[in-house]
VEXKOL-726375 format. One record per residue (C-alpha): x, y, z; residue number from 1. Coordinates in steps of 0.1 Angstrom, whole numbers, plus 5000, padded with zeros to 4 digits. Example, Ala and Ser with C-alpha at 12.3 -4.5 7.8 and 13.67 -1.06 7.14 Angstrom:
! VEXKOL-726375
<node east="5123" north="4955" up="5078" pami="1"/>
<node east="5137" north="4989" up="5071" pami="2"/>
***
This chain:
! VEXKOL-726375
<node east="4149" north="8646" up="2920" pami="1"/>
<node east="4116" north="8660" up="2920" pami="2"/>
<node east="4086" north="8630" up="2916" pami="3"/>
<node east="4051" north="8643" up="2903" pami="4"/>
<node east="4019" north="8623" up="2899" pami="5"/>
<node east="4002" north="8637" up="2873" pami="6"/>
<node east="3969" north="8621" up="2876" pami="7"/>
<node east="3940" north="8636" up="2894" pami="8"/>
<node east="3948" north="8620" up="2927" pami="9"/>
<node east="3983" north="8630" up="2924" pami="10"/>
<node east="3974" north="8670" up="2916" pami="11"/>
<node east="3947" north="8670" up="2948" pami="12"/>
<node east="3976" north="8658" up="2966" pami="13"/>
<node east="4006" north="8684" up="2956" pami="14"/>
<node east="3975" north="8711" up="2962" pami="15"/>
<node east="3969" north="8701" up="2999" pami="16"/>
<node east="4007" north="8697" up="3003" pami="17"/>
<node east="4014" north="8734" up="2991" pami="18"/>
<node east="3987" north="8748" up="3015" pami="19"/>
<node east="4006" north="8726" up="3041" pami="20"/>
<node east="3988" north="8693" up="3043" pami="21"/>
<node east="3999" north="8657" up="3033" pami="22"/>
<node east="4025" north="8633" up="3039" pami="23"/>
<node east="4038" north="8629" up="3002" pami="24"/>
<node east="4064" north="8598" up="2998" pami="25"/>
<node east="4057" north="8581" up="3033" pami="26"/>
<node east="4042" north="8547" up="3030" pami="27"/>
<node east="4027" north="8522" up="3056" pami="28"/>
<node east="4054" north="8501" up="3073" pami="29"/>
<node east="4030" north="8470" up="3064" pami="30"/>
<node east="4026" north="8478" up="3031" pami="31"/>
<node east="4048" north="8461" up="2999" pami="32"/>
<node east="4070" north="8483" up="2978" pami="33"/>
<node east="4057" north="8475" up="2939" pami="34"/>
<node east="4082" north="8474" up="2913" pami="35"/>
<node east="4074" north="8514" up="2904" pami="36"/>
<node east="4075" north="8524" up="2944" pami="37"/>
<node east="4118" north="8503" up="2943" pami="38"/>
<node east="4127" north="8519" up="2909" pami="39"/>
<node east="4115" north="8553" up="2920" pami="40"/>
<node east="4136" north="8547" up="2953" pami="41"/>
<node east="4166" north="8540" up="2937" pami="42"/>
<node east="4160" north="8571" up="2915" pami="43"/>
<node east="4153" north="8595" up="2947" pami="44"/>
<node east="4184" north="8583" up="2961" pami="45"/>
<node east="4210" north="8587" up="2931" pami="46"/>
<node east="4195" north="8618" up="2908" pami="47"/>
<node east="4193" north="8648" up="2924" pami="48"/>
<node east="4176" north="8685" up="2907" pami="49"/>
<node east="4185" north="8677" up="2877" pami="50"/>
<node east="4158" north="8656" up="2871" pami="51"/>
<node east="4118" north="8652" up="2875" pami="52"/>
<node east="4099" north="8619" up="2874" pami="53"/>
<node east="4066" north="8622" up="2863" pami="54"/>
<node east="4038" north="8595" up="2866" pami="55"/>
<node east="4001" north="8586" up="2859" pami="56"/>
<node east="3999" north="8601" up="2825" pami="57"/>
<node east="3972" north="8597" up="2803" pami="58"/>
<node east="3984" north="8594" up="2766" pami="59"/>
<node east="3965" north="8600" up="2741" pami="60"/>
<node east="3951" north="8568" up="2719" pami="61"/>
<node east="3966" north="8547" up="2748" pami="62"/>
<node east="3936" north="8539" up="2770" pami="63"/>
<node east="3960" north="8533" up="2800" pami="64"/>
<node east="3982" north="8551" up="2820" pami="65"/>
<node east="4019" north="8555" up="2809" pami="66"/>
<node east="4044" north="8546" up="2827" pami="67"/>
<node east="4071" north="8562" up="2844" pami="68"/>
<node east="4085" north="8598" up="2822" pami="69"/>
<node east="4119" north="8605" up="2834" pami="70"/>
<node east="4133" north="8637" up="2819" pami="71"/>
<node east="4165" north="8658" up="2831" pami="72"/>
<node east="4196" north="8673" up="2814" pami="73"/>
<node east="4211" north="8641" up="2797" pami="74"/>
<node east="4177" north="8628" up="2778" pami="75"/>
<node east="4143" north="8618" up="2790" pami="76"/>
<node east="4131" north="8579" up="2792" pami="77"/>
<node east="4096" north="8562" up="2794" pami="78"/>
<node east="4105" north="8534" up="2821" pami="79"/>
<node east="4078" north="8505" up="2828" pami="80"/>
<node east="4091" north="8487" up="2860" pami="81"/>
<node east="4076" north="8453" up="2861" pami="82"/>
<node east="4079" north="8426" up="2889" pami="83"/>
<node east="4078" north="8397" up="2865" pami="84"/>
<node east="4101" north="8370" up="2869" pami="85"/>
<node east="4116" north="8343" up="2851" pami="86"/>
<node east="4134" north="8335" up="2823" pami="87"/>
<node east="4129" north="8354" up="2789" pami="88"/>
<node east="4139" north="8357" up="2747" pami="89"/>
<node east="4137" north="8391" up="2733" pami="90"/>
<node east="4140" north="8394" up="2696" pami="91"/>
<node east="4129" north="8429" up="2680" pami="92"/>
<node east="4093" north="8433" up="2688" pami="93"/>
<node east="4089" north="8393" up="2698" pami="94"/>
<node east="4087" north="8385" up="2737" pami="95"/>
<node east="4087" north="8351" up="2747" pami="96"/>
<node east="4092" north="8328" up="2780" pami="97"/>
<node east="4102" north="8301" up="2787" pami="98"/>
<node east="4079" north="8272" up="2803" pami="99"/>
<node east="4096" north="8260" up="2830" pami="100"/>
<node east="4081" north="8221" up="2829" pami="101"/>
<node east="4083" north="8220" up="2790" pami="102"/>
<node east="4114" north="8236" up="2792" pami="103"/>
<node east="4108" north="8257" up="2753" pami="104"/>
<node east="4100" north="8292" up="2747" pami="105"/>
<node east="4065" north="8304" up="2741" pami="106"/>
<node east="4048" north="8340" up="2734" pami="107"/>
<node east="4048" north="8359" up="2767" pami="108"/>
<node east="4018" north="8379" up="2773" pami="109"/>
<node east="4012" north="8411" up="2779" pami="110"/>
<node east="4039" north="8418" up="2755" pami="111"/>
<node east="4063" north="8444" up="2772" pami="112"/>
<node east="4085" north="8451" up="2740" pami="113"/>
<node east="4052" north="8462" up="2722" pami="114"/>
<node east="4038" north="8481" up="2754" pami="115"/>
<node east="4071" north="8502" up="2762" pami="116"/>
<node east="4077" north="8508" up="2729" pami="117"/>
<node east="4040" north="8520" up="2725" pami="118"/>
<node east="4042" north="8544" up="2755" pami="119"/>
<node east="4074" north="8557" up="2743" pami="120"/>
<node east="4060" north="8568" up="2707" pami="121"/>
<node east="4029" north="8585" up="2723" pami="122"/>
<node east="4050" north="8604" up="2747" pami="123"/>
<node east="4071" north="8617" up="2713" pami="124"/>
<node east="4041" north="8627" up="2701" pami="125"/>
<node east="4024" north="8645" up="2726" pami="126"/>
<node east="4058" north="8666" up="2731" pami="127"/>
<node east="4057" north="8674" up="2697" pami="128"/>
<node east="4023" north="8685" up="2697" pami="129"/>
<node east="4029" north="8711" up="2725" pami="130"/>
<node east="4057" north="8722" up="2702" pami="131"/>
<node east="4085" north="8707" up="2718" pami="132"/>
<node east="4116" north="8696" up="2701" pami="133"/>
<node east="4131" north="8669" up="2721" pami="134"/>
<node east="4158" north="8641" up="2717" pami="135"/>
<node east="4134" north="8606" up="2708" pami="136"/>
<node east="4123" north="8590" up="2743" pami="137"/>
<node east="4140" north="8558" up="2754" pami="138"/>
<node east="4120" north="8531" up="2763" pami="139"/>
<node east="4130" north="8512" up="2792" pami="140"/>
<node east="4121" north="8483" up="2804" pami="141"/>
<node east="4127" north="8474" up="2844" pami="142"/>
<node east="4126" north="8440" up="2860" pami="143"/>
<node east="4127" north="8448" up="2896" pami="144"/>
<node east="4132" north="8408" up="2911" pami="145"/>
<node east="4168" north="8398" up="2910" pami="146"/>
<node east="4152" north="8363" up="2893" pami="147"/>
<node east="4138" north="8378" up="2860" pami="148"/>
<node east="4168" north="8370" up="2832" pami="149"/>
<node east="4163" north="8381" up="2794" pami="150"/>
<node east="4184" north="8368" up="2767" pami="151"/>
<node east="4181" north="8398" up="2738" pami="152"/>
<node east="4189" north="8410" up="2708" pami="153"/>
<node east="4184" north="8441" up="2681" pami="154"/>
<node east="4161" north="8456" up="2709" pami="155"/>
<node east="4148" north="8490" up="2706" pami="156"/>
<node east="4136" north="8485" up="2745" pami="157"/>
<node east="4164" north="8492" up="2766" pami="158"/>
<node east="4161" north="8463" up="2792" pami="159"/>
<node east="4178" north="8467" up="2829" pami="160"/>
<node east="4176" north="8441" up="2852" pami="161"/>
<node east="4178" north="8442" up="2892" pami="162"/>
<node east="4216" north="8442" up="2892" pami="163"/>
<node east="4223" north="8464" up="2863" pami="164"/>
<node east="4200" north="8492" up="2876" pami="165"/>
<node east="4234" north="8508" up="2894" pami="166"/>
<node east="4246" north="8510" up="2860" pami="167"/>
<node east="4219" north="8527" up="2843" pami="168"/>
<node east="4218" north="8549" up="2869" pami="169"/>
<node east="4257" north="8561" up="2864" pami="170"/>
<node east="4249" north="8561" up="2827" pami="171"/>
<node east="4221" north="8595" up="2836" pami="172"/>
<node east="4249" north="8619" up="2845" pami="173"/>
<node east="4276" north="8604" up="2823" pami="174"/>
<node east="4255" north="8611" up="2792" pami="175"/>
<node east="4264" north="8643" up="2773" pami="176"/>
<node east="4239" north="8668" up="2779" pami="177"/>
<node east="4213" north="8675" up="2756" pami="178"/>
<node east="4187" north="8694" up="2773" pami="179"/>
<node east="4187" north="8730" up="2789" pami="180"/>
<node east="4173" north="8737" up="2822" pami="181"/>
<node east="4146" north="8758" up="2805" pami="182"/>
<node east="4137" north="8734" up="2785" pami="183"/>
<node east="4127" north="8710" up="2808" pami="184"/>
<node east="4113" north="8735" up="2831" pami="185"/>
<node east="4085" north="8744" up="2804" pami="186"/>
<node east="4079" north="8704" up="2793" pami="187"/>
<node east="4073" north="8700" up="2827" pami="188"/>
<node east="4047" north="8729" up="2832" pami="189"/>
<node east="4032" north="8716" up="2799" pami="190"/>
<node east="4025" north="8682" up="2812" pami="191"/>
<node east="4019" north="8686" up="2847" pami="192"/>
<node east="4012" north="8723" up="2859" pami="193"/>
<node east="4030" north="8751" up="2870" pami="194"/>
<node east="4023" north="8745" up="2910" pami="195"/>
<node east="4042" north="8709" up="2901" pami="196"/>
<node east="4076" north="8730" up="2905" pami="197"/>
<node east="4068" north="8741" up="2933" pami="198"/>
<node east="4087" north="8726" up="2966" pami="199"/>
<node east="4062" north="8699" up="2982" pami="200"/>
<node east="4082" north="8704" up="3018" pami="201"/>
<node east="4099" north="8738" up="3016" pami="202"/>
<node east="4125" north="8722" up="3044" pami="203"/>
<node east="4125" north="8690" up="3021" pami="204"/>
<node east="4138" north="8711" up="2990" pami="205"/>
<node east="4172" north="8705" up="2976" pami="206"/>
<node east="4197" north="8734" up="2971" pami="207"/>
<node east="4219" north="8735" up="2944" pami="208"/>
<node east="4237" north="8751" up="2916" pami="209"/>
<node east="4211" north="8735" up="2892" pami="210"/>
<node east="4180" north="8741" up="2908" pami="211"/>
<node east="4150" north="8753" up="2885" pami="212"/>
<node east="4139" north="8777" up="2913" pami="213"/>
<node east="4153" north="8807" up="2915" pami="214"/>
<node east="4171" north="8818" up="2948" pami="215"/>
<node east="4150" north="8838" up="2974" pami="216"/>
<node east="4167" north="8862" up="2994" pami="217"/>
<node east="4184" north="8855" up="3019" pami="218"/>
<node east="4175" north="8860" up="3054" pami="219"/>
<node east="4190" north="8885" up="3074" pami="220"/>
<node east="4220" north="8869" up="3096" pami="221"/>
<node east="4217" north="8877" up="3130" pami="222"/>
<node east="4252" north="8887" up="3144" pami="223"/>
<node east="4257" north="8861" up="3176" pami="224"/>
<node east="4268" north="8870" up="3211" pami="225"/>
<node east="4303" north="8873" up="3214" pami="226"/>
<node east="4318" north="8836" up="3231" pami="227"/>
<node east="4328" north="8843" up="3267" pami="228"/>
<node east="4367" north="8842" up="3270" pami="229"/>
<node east="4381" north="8807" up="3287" pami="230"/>
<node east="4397" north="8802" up="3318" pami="231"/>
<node east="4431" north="8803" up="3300" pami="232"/>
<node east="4428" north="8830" up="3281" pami="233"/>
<node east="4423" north="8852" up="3310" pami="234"/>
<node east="4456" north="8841" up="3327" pami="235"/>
<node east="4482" north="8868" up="3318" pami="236"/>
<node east="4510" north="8865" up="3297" pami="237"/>
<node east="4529" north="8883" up="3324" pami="238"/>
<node east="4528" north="8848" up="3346" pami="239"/>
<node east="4560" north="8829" up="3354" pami="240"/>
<node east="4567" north="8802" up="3327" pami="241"/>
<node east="4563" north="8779" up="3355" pami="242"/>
<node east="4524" north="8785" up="3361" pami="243"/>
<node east="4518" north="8792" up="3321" pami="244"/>
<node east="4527" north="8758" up="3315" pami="245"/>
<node east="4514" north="8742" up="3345" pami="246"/>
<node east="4483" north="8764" up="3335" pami="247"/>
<node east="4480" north="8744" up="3298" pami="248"/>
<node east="4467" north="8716" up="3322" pami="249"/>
<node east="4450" north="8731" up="3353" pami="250"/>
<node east="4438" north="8766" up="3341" pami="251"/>
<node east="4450" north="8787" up="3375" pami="252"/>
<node east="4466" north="8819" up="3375" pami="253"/>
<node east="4498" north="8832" up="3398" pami="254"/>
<node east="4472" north="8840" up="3432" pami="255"/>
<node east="4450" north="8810" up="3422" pami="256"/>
<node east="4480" north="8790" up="3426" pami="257"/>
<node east="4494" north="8809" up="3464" pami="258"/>
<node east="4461" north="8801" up="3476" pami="259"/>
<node east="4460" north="8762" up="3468" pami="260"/>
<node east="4498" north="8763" up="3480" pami="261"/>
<node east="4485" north="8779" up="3516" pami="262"/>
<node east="4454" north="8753" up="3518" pami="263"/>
<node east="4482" north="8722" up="3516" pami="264"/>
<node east="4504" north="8743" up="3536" pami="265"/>
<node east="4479" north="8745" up="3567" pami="266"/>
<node east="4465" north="8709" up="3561" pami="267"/>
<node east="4499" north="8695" up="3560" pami="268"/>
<node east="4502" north="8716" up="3596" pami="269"/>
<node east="4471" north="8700" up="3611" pami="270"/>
<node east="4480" north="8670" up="3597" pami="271"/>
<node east="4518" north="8670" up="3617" pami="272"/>
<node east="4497" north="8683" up="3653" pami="273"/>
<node east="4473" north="8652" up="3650" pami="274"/>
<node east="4506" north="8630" up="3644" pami="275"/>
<node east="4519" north="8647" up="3678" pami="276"/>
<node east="4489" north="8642" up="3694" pami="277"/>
<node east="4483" north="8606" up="3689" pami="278"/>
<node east="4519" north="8600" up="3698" pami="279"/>
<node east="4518" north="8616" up="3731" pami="280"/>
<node east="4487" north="8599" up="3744" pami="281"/>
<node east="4502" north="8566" up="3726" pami="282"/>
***
C-alpha cells in the first residue's frame, strides 16, 4: 500500500525523499502511536499495491483536515480513527454516551456520525468536480481502544471497532471490484501530485502484477562462474564398488585409499617393534 500525506509538510517530505533524503514511516521509539498512526499500521500490513492511503486533505467548505481517503480496486472510504473510549448509542445521525456515574445516555460531543458523514460528502464532491465518476465514499468510523463499545442502528457510518478491524480488512479484497487501475492512478494524481506515485525508497517498492508503475527493464544478468566440481564427483566411475560406496562417506579415490592403507600398514609395524622392544628390556 502506498501512504501519502497530502498536506504541505507531507509534499516537502516525498520531495526530499525522491532526491534521497528522509526517513518516511519511522517513528521515535518513545513516541505513542495515535489512533491514525495503528489504523494505518494495520492497513500497511494487510493491503498491498492495490491500494493508496491518502491523508491531510483540505476539503473544501470543511475548515479542517479530512480524514483518512482510502481508495483501491474494490471502493474508496473516508476513515476517521478515533481513540475514544467508552460505551456509545448510535441512531441515524444521533451520537450519544453513556455517563458512567448516572448510568443514562446523553449527546456525545464532537458528534462523529455528523463529522464522518460530513468528510465523506465533500470528498464526493470534490471527485466529482475534477470530473471523476466514482462509486459514493464510505464513511468509516474507527475506534482504535479495545474499550470503546457502540450499540447502533440504521447507520450510514460504517463503525469498526478494535476487534472487528481484521474483518474489515478481509472485507477490501473480497469486495467485487469496481475500480480500474487507471482510474485510481489519475484520482490519485488529481489529489495529490504526480511525484506522489512515485517510489519513496526504490528498494522499499513492492513488485507485483498490479503495480501502477510500469516495469523498467531489466538489468543485464551477469552469467556466474561455473561451481568448482566436489570431491566426489571427481572420483571415477571406473572405481571398485567397494571404494564408490565407501567414497559416499569419506570422498577418497582408489590411490587416496593405497596410501592411507600404507600409513596404517607402517604404523601398525612401528607399533609391533616398540611392543618387541619393551618386552626384551622387560
Amino acid at each position: 500500500m502506498k501512504i501519502i500525506d497530502c498536506g504541505e509538510e507531507g509534499r516537502k517530505a516525498r520531495k526530499s525523499n525522491l532526491s534521497g533524503g528522509g526517513n518516511a514511516g519511522i517513528l521515535p521509539f518513545w513516541r505513542k502511536r495515535d489512533p491514525q498512526e495503528i489504523f494505518i499500521a494495520s492497513l500497511s500490513e494487510a493491503l498491498d499495491n492495490h491500494f493508496f492511503l491518502l491523508s491531510n486533505l483540505r476539503l473544501p467548505d470543511q475548515g479542517k483536515l479530512s480524514p483518512l481517503f482510502l481508495i483501491g480496486p474494490t471502493g474508496n472510504w473516508a476513515i476517521q480513527p478515533t481513540g475514544f473510549t467508552g460505551i456509545f448509542r448510535a441512531n441515524e445521525s444521533t451520537w450519544e454516551r453513556l455517563d458512567e456515574k448516572k448510568q443514562v445516555f446523553g449527546p456525545s460531543k464532537p458528534n462523529l456520525l455528523v463529522q464522518v458523514n460530513a468528510w465523506a460528502k465533500a470528498l464526493n464532491e470534490a471527485l466529482s468536480t475534477l470530473g471523476f465518476q466514482t462509486p459514493p465514499i464510505e464513511p468509516v468510523l474507527f475506534f482504535s481502544d479495545p474499550g470503546a463499545h457502540v450499540d447502533s442502528t440504521r447507520l450510514a457510518v460504517r463503525i469498526v471497532l478494535a476487534d472487528g478491524l481484521p474483518r474489515f480488512l478481509a472485507g477490501l479484497f473480497q469486495s467485487q471490484p469496481v475500480l480500474e487501475k487507471e482510474d485510481i492512478r489519475q484520482i490519485v494524481i488529481a489529489i495529490a501530485g504526480e511525484e506522489a506515485l512515485e517510489p519513496t525508497h526504490a528498494g522499499l517498492e513492492i513488485k507485483d502484477d498490479f503495480s501502477l508503475h510500469e516495469d523498467r527493464a531489466p538489468k543485464p544478468s551477469v552469467p556466474k562462474p561455473p561451481e568448482a566440481p566436489s570431491r566426489l564427483a571427481a572420483i571415477s566411475r571406473d572405481e571398485p564398488e567397494i571404494v564408490r560406496r565407501v567414497s559416499r562417506y569419506v570422498p577418497f579415490n582408489r590411490r587416496q585409499w593405497i596410501y592411507l592403507a600404507l600409513l596404517l600398514l607402517v604404523t601398525l609395524i612401528i607399533l609391533v617393534i616398540l611392543v618387541f622392544v619393551v618386552l626384551i628390556k622387560a
